[in-house]
N, C-alpha and C positions, 0 to 999 in steps of 0.2 A: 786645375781643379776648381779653381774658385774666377769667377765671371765678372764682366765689366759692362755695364750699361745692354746693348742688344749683344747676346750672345748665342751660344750656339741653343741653350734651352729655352731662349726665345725665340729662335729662327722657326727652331721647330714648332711651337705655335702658330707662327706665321705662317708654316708650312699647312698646317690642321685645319687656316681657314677657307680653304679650298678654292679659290678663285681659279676663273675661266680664264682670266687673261692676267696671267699676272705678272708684271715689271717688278726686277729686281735693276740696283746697280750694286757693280761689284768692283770691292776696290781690294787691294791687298793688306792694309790698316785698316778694314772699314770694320774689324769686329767691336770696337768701343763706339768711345763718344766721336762724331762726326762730323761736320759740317758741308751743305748743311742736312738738316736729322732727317728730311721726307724729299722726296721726287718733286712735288710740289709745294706752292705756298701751304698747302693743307694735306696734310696726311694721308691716305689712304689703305686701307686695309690690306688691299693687294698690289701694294707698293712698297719697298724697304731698300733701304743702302746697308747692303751685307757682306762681310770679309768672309775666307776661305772655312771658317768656322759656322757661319752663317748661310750660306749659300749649300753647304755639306748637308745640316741636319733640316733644312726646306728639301731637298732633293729626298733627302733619307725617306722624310715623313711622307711625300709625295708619292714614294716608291714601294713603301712600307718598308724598309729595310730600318726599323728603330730597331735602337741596343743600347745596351750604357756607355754614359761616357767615361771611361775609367782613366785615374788619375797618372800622371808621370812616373811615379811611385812604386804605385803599383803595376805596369809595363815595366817595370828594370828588374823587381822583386823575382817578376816571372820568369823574363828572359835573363837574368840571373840562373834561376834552376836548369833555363835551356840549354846555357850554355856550360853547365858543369854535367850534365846529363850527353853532350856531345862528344864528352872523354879526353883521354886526354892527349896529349901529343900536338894539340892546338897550339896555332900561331899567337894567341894571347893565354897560353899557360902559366908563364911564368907572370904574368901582372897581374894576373885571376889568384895563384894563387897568394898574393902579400893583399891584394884588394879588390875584392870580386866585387864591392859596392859598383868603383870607380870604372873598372874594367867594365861592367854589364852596362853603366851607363853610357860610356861612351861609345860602343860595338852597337846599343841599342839606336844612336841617333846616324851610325854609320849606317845601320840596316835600314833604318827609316828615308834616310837620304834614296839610299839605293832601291827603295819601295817608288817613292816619289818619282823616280827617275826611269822605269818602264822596267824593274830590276824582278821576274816571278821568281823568285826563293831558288835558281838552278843554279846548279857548277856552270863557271863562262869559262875553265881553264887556266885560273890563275890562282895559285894558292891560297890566299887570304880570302877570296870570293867564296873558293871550294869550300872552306872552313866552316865560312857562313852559310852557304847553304845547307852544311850538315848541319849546324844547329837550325833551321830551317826543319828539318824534319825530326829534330829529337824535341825528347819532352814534350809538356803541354801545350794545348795552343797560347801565343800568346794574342792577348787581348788587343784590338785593334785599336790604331794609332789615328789621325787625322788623315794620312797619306795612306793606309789600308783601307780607311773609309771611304775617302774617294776614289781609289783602285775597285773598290766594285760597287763604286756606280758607272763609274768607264765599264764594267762590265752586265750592269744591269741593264743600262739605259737601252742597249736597241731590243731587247727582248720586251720591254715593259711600255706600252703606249699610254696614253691616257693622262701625260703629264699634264700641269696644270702651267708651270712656267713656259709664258709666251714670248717675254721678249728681255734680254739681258741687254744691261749697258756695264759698257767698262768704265772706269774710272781711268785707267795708266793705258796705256800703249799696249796692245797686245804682242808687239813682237817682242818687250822688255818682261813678261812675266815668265814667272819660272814653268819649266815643261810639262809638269804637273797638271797645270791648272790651263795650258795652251790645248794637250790633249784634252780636256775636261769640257771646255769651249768647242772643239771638233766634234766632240760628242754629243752634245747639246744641240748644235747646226743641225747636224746630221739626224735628231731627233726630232727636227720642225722648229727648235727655238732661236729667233731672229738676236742675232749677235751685233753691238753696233756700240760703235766710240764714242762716249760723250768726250766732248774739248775741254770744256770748266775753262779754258784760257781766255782771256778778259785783256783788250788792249786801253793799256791809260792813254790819260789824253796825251792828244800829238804834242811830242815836242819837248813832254815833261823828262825829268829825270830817269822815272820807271820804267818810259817807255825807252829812255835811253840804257838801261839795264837791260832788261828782256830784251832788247831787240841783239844787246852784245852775247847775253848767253846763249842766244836762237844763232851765234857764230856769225849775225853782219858786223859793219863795220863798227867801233868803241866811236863815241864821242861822250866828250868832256862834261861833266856835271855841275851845273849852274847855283845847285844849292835852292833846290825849289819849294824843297817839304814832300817831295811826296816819294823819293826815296832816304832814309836817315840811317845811322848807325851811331845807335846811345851806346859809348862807352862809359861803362861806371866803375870805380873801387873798389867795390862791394855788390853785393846782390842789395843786401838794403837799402844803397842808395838806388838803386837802378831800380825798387819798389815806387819807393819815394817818388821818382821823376815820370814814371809812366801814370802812374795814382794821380800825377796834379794834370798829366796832358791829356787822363779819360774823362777827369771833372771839370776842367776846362771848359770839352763838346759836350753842345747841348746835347739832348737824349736823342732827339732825332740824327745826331753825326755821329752817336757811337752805335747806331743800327748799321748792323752787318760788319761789325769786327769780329775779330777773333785773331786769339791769343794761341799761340802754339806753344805749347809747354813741352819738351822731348824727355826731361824727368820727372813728368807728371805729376807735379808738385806744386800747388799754387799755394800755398799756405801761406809765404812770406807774403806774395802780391795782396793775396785775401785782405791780410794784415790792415795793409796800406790801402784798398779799395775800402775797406768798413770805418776807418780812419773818417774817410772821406763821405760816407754816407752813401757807398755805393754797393751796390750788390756781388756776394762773393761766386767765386768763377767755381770753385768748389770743386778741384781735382787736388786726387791726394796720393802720393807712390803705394802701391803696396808694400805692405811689411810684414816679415812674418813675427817682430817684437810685439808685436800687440796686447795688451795685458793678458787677455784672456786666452790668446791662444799660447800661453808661455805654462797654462794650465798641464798638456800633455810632455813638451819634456820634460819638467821638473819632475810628474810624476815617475818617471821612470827613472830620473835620475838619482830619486833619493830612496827605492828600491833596493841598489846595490852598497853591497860591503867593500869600503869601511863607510858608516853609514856619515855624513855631512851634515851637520845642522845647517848650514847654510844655503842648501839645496830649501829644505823644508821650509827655512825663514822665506825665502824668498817667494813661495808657494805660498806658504800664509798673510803674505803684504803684499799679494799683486790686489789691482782696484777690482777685479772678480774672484775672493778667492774661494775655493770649492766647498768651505762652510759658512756657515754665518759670520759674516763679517765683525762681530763681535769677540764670537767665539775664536776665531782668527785672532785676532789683536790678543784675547788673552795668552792664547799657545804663543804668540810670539814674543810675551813679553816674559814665560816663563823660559823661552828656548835663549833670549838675550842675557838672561841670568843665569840658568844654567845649560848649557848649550847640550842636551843630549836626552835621550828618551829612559822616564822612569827616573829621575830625584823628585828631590820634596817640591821643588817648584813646578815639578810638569804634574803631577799628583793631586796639588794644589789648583792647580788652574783647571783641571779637568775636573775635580769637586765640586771648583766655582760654577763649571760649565754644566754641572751635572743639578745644581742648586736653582740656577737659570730657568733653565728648562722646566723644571716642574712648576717653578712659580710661574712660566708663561702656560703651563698647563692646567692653571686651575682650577677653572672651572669645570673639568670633565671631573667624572667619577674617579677617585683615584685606583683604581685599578685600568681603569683605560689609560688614564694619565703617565701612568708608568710604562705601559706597554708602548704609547706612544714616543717617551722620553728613551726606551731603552731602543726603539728602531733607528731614534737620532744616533744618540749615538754611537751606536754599532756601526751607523753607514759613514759618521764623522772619522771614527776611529779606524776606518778603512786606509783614510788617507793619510795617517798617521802611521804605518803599518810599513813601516822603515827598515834598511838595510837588511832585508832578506836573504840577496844573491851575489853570490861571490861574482866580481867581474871577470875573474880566470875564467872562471868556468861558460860564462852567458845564463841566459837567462830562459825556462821551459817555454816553449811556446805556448802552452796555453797561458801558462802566466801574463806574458806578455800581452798576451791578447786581453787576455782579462782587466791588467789596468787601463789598456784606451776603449776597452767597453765600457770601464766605471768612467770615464772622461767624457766619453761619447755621452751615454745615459743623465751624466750632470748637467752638460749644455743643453741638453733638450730639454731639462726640468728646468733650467735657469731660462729658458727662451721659455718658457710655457704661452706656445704658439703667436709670441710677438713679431714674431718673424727677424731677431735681431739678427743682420746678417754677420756679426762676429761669433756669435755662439752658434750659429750654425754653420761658420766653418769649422770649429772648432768638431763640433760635432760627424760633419763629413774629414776631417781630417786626421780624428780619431776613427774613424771608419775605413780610413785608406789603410793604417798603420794597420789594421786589423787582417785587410785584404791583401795587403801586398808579405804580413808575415805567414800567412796561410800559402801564398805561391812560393813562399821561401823552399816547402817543401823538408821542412828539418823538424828534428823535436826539442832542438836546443837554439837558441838563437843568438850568436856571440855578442860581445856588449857593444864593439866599434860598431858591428853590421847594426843591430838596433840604431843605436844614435844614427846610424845612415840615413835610416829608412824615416827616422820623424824628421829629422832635417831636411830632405826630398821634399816629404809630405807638407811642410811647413813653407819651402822654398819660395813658395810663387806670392804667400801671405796675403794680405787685405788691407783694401783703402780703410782709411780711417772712417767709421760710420758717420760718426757727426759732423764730417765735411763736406755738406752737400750743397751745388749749386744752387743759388737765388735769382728768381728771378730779375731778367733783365736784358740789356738787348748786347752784351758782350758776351760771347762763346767762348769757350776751350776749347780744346784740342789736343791730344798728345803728341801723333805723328805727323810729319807732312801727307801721309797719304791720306791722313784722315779728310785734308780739308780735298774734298773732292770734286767739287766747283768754283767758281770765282766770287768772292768775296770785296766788299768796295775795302776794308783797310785790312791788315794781317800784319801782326804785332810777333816777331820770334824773341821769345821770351828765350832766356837762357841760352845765345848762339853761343858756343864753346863746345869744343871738341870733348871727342876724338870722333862723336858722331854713330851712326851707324854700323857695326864690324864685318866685314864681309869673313862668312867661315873659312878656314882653310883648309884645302883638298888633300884627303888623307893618301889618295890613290895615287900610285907611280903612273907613268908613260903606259907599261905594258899592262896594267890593270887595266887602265882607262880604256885601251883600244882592246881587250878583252873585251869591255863590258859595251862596247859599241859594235864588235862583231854579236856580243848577243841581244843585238835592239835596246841596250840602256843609253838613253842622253843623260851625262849629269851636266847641272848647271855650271859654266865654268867660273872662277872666280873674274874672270872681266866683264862678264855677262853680269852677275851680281854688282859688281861695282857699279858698272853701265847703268843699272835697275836704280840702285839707290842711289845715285849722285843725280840720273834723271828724277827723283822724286825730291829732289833739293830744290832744285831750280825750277821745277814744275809748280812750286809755291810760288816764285816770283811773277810767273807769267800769270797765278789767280788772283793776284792783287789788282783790284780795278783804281784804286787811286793813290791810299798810301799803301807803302811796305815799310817798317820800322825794324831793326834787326837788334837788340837788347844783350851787350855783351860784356859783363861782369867781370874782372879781373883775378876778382876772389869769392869762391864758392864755397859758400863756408869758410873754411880757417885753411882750402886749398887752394894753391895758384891754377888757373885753368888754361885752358890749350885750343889752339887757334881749331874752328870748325874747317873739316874741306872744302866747305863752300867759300869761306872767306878766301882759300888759295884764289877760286876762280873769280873774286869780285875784287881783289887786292891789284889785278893792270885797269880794273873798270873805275877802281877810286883814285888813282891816280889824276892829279891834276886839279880833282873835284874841289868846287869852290867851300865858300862856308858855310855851311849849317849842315852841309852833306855826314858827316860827322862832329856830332855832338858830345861834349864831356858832360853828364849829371852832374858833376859837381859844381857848375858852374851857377847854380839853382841857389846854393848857399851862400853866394857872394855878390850874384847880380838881382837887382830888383826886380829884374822882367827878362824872360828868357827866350827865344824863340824855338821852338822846337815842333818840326812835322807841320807847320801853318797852323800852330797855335801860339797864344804869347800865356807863360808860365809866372805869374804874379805871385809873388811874397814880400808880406806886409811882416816889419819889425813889429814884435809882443813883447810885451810888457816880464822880463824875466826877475827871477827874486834866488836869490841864491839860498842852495841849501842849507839846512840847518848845518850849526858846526860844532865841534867838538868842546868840550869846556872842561876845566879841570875842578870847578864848583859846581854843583846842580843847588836848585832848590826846590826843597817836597813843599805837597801842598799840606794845608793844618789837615786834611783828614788822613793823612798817610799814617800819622804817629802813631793812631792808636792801633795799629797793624802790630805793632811791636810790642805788646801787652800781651802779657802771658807767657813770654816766646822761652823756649828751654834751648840752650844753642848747644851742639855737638864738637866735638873736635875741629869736625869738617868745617863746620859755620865757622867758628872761631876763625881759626887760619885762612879761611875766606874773608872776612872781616878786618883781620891784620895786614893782609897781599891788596886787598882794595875794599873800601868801605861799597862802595857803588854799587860793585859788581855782591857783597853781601845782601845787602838788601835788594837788588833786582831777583837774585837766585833763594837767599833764604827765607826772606823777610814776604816777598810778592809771590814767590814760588816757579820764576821763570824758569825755562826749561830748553834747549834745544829740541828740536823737530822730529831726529833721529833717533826715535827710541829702542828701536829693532836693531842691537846692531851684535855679533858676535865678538865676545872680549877677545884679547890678542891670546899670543901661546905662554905669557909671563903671568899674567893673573889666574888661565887656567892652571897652570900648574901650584900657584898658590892657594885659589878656590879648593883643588885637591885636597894641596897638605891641613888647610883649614878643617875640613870636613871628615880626612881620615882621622885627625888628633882631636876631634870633637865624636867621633865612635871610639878612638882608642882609649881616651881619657873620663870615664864616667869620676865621677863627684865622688874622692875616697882615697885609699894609699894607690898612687902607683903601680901600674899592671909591673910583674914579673919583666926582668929584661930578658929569659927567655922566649924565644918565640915572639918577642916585637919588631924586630925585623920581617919577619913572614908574615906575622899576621898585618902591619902596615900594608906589606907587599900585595896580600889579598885585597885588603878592601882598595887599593890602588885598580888593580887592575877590575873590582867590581866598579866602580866610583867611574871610571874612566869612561864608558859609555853611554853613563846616566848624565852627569854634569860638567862634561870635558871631550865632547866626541870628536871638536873637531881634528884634535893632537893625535887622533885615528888616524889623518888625512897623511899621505906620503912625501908633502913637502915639510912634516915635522917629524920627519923619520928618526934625522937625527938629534932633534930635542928629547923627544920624547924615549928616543932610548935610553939617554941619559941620566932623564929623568926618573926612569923607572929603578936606577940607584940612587940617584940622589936625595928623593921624599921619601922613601923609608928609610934608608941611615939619617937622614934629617929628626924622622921622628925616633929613629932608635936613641940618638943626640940628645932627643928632649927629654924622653924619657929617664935614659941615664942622666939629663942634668937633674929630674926632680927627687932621683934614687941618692944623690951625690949630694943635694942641699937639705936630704930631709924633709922633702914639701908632701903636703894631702890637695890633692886636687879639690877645691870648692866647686869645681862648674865651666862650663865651658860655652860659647856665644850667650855670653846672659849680657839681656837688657836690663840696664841698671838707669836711676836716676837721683841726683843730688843736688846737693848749691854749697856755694862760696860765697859769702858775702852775700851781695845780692844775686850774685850770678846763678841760675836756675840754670841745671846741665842736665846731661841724657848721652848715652853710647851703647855700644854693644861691646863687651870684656871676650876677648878672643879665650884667655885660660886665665882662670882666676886660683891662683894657687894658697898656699896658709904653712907656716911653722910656728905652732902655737898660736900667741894672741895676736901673731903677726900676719899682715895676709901680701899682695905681691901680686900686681898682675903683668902678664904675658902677652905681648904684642907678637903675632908672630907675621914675618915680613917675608916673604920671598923675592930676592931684590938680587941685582949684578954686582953692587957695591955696598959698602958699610960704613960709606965717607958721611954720606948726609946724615946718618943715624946716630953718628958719632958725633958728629960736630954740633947733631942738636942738644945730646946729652952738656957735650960740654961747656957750650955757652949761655946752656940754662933758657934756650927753648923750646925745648919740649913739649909745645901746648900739648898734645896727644895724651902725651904720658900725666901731666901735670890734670888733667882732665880726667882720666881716667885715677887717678889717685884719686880724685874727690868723689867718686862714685863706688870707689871700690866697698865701702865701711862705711859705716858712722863714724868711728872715730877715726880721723880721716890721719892723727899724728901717726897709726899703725901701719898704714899704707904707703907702699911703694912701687915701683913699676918700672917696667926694662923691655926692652926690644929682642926676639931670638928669630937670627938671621936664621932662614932654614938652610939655605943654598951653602953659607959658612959653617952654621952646627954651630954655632957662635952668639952667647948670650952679651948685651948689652944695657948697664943700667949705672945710676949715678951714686953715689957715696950713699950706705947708711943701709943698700939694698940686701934683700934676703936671699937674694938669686946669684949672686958671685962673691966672692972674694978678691977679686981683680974689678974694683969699681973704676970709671971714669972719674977722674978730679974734676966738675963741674964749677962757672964763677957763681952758681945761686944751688942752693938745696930745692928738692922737689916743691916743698909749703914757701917758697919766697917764689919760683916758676909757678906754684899755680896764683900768688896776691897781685904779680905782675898782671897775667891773664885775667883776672878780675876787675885789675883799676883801669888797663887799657880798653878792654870790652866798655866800664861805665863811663870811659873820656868819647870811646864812640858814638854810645849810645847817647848819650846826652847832645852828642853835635846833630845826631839825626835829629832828637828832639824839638831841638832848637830849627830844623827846616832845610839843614845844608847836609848834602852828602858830597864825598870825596872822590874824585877818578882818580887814582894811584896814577895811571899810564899817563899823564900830560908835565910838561916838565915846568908849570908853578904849580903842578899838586903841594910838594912841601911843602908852601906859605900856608895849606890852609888845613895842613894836620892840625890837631889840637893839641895843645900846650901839657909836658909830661910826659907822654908815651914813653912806653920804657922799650918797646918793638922799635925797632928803627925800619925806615919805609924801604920798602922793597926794593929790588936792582931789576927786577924784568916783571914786572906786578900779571902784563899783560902776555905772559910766556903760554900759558895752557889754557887762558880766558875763550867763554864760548860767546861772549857779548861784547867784541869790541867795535862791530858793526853799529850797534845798540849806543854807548856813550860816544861812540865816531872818533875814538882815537884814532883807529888806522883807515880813516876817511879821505882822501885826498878834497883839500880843497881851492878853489880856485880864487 
């Protein structure tokens, strides 16, 4: 679907400009990048180096025979409907019916073969043929393939005179290419066009090593390799070391020695080399794999994936955080910071951010009339809110096809308004890709489209994906190359970048003995697997023989983080190396150790630099005088506090500076959804007043549970929390029926529920939010409610009287802060928890301090901190002389794992290794 340097909708250009004599060369690689790119030193209009893609739609145009070129996709979509439309009792029934995706594809590359192969659509009298040819005539046509394309110009050609192509060169052997394109060539003779073998084979000089390789693969005699330079084999440990060593032996040769190299890349991936050539100051080679991860094109699955029921926030986060996302990238960041708070469509935070967004817009629209201003603000966001438009369709069921259609029409429609005619070629695949999906669910042929089959069909259409755009060659006088067939003449040096297997794969022949000789009684040649072998292991060593001076062969040990495997070429050069002297085989590593290297008749110089070791970890810092006043004004929360007492450092980096981690989009786990729940159902159940009835607070918990659930908790939707969440669904409403009955059984009036409150101790200025703030009489009591596995921690804080939390929340509860008390209610247990003197139990914890002596501690040691920041020194808790330089008094004793859930230990270099 998507194209690579000259392709075939360039050929066909090519083909449009009508020359009288026009030379093509024809290679079986030659549809990309090539070497080298023109017939001659200089280009010419009616000359090209064209692959079987290229050479098809010059003929086409030539012949008039244009048509689209329709994608892989959508040929299986089709021939899909064909082959269920053939009935049933087929030799692929039963695969068809568990995966008609898989089945249509693989029947369709069988029938393509057998296209290729002289195969016209008939019974040859063997079952599986017969089959085929009945799908052959059922159903629609299907859309032709590369090998039905050139099947009728083998049938055009002697009817149609007037061709414009005079004279072909082959690039490979013609007795080694496949039958196809052998008939295609008869055809062509036979039509007046001169057929003729270029060599590209280049003999190095007498005597050299190269020439003593080439002449052993050409099957004369082996002799022993002296170590010349002009045949090598870099072994490296890494691919980045094996950057490294080719980067220092390209900037080594002058510009004039690196004229007429080229780099053969086989996974078309020069990114790491890139690296290391721009390192260097040199021009990047600029090939990139395709992929079909590409941000923008991650646009169309997501869409569709966040379509179906149970609906996933994390489908849509992901949607809204790619580097293109399908609304305003602002507006995006907001949606997903309301979906990382409350993970589901319709609470107050998604309501909110869509208000924000709705606030935005009119203010970027102000200057219109307000009345246009609104109409324009309300088409936004009707077409934003499209993509918002979440879990619709049951996955049992699938999904309508027009529906289907209609979201990668909205997908399609968005990339062409985001490309608004720049021509980016990522959003116009994206655009054609959403186009495919479109075309090939319309061959489906159905009114329903099941949800695996869809994911099929985008995943095909996605399959073949796109170079990275920004990876583009620079001028210069080194080429790339992907395949060996690419380089199609003789080159003075050739660099095989990435030698490691497994290599090229020859397909395997699906057809038994008496198929085969069926489908040769009825005129089919298929190509046999020794013939392919034959093909591609002659296009291995046909590299060697276009090497005119050096050949370097670059073979990595580990590709990436995987161990790699010997190329089949290396079998046949493994009796040639034998004996070879030294430098015939080079280690890159050797670069690291030796001051001057010899490598390929170049010498590889590295000069010791000047090194300064990294910064190091310290368990004192010192602020500068203008940090202090940062800490004026500051009102600290629970959370501060206890951040403050676990490590002074890491307080002031996070509270005091305001540092943050990166990842703000992130979906909470399934222990805080469930508690976010029970928060928000006992902040609707509990209005400010007596106590609801303990009739009917089970049910009605129960309701707003399951309303609650897909507004601020969707992802517990998902079916790997099948069984939490069933659990759950007893658990948070007896929870709240629990608390209910505890405030029916203590006598309490609810005051209010998530209120923001703020107070002081001493000097200490606080601030929190009171989860339930209860009252019996003058007395008031607040309610921590926790959703937790355990009640060890909660206990043990009561009882040793640190509680900052609770101690904190006391001083904000009242004014008179002697009235106030506060305790912890386990939801999960139904289990209240609080210290002597509390209004909430009868059964207190024996604490060693009362809540007013836990919050004077909290006050003296906040002002023993504050004051040492003052004074210029902060504290890393994590280093093991941090406790010399606690300050004197603390009544907290210093942490046992300070740095256990720290998000900045990179930041103070605790856990730094250093050298």
């Amino acid at each position: 679907m998507f194209f690579d340097d000259l392709s075939a909708s360039v050929a066909r250009e090519l083909g449009q400009a009508g020359a009288e004599a026009m030379h093509l060369i024809f290679g079986l690689s030659a549809d990309g990048r090539v070497y080298p790119d023109a017939t001659e030193a200089v280009g010419a209009i009616d000359a090209a180096v064209v692959g079987p893609a290229g050479l098809v739609g010059v003929l086409e145009v030539q012949l008039g025979l244009l048509g689209p070129i329709t994608s892989r996709a959508v040929r299986i979509a089709s021939y899909l409907a064909t082959l269920r439309a053939a009935g049933d009792g087929r030799f692929w029934g039963a695969s068809f019916e568990k995966d008609p995706w898989s089945t249509a594809a693989t029947l369709l590359q069988w029938r393509d073969d057998l296209i290729a192969a002289g195969w016209h659509g008939k019974p040859a009298g063997a079952p599986r043929i017969d089959d085929l040819a009945a799908a052959e005539d059922a159903g629609t046509t299907l859309p032709p393939g590369l090998a039905d394309r050139a099947v009728q110009l083998l049938n055009a050609l002697p009817s149609r005179p007037g061709l414009g192509l005079k004279r072909l060169t082959l690039a490979e052997p013609r007795a080694l290419l496949p039958p196809l394109w052998r008939r295609l060539l008869d055809t062509l003779e036979a039509a007046g066009v001169s057929v003729d073998q270029h060599d590209g084979c280049v003999a190095a000089a007498e005597g050299s090593d190269l020439t003593k390789v080439q002449r052993a693969l050409a099957g004369e005699k082996r002799e022993p390799l002296k170590g010349d330079g002009t045949f090598v084999v870099v072994e490296a440990d890494t691919e980045l070391m094996a950057a490294e060593v080719i980067a220092d032996w390209l900037e080594v040769g002058a510009a004039e020695e690196r004229a007429g190299t080229v780099v053969m890349v086989p996974d078309g991936d020069t990114a790491l080399l890139d690296h290391a050539l721009r390192a260097r100051g040199l021009p990047a080679l600029g090939l990139s794999a395709a992929s079909p991860w590409r941000g923008a094109l991650q646009v169309l699955p997501l869409a569709f994936a966040a379509a179906w029921q149970p609906f996933d926030p994390r489908v849509l986060l992901n949607l809204l955080m790619l580097p293109r996302p399908p609304i305003y990238r602002w507006a995006a960041k907001r949606l997903a910071r309301a979906l990382s708070s409350e993970p589901g469509i319709g609470g107050a935070a998604w309501l909110d951010a869509w208000a924000g967004i709705e606030a935005r817009l009119i203010e970027m629209h102000a200057e219109l009339e307000p009345k246009d201003a609104r109409k324009k603000v309300d088409a936004v966001l009707a077409e934003w809110r499209t993509w918002t438009d979440v879990g619709r369709f049951d996955r049992s069921l699938g999904m309508p096809t027009v529906e289907a259609q209609a979201i990668a029409g909205r997908v399609a429609a968005w990339a062409m308004r985001a490309d608004a005619g720049r021509n980016d070629r990522l959003l116009l695949a994206v655009a054609a890709a959403a186009g495919a999906v479109v075309d090939a669910i319309n061959r489906l042929e159905q009114e329903v489209v099941p949800a695996l089959l869809l994911e099929r069909i985008v995943s095909q259409v996605l399959s073949e994906g796109v170079v990275n755009p920004d990876h583009v060659p620079e001028a210069g006088s080194v080429r790339a190359v992907r395949s060996p067939g690419a380089l199609w003449s003789a080159a003075s040096c050739v660099i095989w970048w990435g030698f490691v297997g497994p290599g090229e794969r020859v397909s395997r022949d699906p057809w038994d003995r008496a198929e085969v000789e069926a489908l040769e009684a009825a005129g089919v040649t298929l190509e046999s697997s020794a013939d392919a072998a034959r093909r591609i292991g002659a296009g291995y060593t046909q590299v060697l023989q276009r090497a005119g001076e050096r050949m370097i062969f670059v073979r990595p040990a580990l590709s990436r983080d995987e161990q790699t495997t010997v190329h089949p070429l290396a079998h046949q050069l493994k009796p040639i190396l034998e004996g070879a002297g030294e430098g015939v085989v080079f280690k890159a590593e050797r670069v690291l150790g030796e001051p001057d290297a010899a490598l390929a008749r170049r010498l590889l110089t590295r000069l010791p630099v000047e090194t300064k070791d990294p910064p190091v970890g310290a368990a004192k810092w010192t602020l500068p005088a203008g940090a202090v006043g940062l800490m004026e004004g500051r009102r600290e929360s629970a959370t501060s506090l206890r951040r403050l007492f676990n490590c002074q450092f890491g307080w002031f980096a996070q509270d005091v500076l305001g540092l943050r981690p990166g990842r703000f989009a992130e979906i909470p786990g399934p222990d805080q959804l469930f508690g976010n729940l029970a928060h928000e159902i006992a902040r609707r159940l509990l209005p400010p007043g007596p106590p609801p009835s303990m009739d009917g607070v089970r049910a009605a918990a129960t309701e707003l549970f399951e309303m609650l659930l897909p507004q601020i908790a969707a992802p517990l939707l998902q079916p790997e929390y099948a069984g939490e969440l069933s659990a759950a669904r007893e658990l948070v409403p007896a929870a709240l029926e629990a608390l209910v009955g505890l405030l029916h059984k203590r006598e309490l009036e609810v005051v209010g529920s998530e209120l923001e409150r703020e107070g002081s101790h001493q000097d200490l200025a606080l601030q929190g939010r009171l989860d339930l703030l209860v009252r019996r009489g003058p007395k008031v009591a607040v309610l921590d409610l926790k959703w937790t596995r355990s009640e060890k921690r909660y206990r043990e804080e009561i009882a040793e009287g640190s509680a900052v939390q609770l101690a904190v929340y006391r001083a904000i509860s009242v004014d008179d802060r002697a009235k106030g008390t506060g305790g912890y209610f386990l939801l999960r247990q139904r289990r209240v928890l609080a210290g002597d003197g509390s209004i909430l139990t009868d059964h207190p914890i024996e604490a060693k301090r009362a809540d007013t002596e836990t919050l004077d501690v909290v006050a003296g040691d906040w002002k023993r901190w504050r004051d040492l920041a003052s004074s210029g020194v902060l504290v890393a808790a994590g280093f093991d002389g941090a406790v010399d330089h606690r300050p004197e008094g603390l009544e907290f004793e210093a942490p046992k794992a300070p740095c256990r859930f720290c998000d900045l230990t990179s930041l103070c270099r605790v856990q730094v290794e250093t050298i």
